[in-house]
C-alpha positions as a Markdown table, in Angstrom:
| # | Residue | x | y | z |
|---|---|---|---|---|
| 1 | Unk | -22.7 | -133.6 | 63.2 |
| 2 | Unk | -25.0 | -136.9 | 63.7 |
| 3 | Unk | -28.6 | -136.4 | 63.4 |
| 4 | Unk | -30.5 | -137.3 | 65.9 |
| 5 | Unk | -33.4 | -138.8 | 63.5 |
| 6 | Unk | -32.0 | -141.7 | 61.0 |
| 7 | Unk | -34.0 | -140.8 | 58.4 |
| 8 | Unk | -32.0 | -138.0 | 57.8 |
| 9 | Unk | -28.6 | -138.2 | 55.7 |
| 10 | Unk | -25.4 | -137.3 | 57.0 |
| 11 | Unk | -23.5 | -134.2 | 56.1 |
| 12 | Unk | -20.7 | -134.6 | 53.7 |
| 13 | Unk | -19.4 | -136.9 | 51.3 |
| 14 | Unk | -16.1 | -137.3 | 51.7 |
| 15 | Unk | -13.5 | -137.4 | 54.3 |
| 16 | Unk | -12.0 | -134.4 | 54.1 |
| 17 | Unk | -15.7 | -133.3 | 55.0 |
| 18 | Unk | -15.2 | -135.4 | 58.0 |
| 19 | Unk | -12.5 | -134.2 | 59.3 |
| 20 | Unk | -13.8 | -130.6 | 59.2 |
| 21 | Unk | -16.9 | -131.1 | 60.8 |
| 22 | Unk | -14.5 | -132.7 | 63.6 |
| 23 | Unk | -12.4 | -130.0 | 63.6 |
| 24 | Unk | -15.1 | -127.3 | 64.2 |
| 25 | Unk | -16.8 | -129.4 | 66.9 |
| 26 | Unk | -13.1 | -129.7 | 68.7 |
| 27 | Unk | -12.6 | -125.8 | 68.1 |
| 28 | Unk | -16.2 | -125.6 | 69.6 |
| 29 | Unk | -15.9 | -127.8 | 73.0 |
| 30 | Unk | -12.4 | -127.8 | 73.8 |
| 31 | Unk | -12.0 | -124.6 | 75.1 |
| 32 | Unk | -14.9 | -124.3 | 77.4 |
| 33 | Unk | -13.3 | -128.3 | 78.9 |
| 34 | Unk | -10.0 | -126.2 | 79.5 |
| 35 | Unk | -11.9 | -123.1 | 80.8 |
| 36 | Unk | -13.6 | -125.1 | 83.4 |
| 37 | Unk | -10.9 | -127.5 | 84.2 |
| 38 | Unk | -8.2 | -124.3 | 85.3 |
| 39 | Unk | -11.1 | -123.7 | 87.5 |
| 40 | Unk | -11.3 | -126.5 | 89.2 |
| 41 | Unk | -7.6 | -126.2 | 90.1 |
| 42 | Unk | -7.1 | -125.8 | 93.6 |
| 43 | Unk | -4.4 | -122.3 | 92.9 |
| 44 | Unk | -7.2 | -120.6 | 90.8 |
| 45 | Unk | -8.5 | -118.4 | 93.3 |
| 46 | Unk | -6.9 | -117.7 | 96.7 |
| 47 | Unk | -8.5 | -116.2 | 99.7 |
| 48 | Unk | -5.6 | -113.9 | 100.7 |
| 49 | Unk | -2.8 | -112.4 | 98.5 |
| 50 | Unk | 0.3 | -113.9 | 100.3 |
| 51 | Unk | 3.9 | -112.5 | 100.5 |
| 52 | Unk | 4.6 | -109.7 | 97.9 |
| 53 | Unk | 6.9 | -111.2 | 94.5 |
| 54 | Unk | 8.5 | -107.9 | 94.4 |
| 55 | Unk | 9.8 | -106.7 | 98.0 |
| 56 | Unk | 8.7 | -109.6 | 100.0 |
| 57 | Unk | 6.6 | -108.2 | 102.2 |
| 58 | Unk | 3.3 | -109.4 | 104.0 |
| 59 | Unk | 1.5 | -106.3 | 103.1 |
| 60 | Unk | -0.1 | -107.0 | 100.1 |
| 61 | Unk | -4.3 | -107.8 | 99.5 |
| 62 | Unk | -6.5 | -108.6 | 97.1 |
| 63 | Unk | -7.9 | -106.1 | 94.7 |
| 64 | Unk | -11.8 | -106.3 | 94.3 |
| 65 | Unk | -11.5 | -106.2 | 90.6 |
| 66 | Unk | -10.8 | -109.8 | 88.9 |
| 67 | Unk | -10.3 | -109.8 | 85.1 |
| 68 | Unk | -11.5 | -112.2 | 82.3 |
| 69 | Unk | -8.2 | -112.1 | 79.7 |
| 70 | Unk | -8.4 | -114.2 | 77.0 |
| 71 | Unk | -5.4 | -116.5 | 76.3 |
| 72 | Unk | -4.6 | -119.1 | 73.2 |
| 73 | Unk | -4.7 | -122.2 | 73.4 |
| 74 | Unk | -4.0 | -125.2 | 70.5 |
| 75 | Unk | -8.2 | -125.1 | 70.1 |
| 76 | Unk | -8.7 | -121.8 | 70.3 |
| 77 | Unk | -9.5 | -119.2 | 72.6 |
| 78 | Unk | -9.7 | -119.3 | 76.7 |
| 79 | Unk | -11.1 | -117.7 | 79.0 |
| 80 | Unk | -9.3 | -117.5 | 82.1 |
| 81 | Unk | -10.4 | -115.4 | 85.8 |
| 82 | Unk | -7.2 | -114.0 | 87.2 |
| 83 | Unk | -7.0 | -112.0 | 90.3 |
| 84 | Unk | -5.1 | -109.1 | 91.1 |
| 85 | Unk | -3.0 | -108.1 | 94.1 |
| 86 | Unk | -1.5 | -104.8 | 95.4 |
| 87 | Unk | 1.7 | -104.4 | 97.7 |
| 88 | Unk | 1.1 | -101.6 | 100.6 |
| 89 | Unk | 4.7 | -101.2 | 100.8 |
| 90 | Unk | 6.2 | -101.1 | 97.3 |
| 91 | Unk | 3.0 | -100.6 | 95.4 |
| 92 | Unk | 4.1 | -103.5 | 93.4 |
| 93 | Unk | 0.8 | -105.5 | 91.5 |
| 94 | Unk | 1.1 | -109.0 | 91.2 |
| 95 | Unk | -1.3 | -112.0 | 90.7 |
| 96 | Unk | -1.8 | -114.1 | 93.3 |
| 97 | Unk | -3.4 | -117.6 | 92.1 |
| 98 | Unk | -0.9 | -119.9 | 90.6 |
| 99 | Unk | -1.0 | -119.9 | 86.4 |
């Protein structure tokens, strides 16, 4: 968007120019910033899955498996890692870490 040499011209001429290289460098950045601030949040990953949400039972563990889905954001696409949990006594799935 801003060369690093001086010698060489902006891009654009007008501000409506502007604007969309902002907008492509906002699409660009701010969805790896929320991507790796939900990871920094404390309820992103748990060590154990905690009481079932179904039946209310302490039987429940983590499944190995943890899944990328991609959810939309106001900039774009996010990538989120979301864990899975399984209830022994209802069979229920659930996921554990907070949204």
């Amino acid at each position: 968007m801003i060369p690093e040499d001086e010698s060489v011209p902006l891009k654009g001429a007008t501000f409506a120019d502007f604007e969309d290289q902002a907008e492509v460098l906002a699409q660009t950045a701010l969805p790896v910033v929320l991507e790796e601030r939900a990871a920094l949040e404390s309820n992103a990953e748990v060590e154990a899955a905690g009481r079932c949400p179904h039946c209310g039972s302490e039987g429940a563990y983590l499944e190995k498996e943890v899944t990328q889905p991609e959810v939309r954001s106001l900039h774009g696409p996010v990538v989120l890692t979301k864990q899975h949990a399984r209830c022994r006594s209802c069979g229920g799935s659930f996921s554990p870490s907070g949204s």
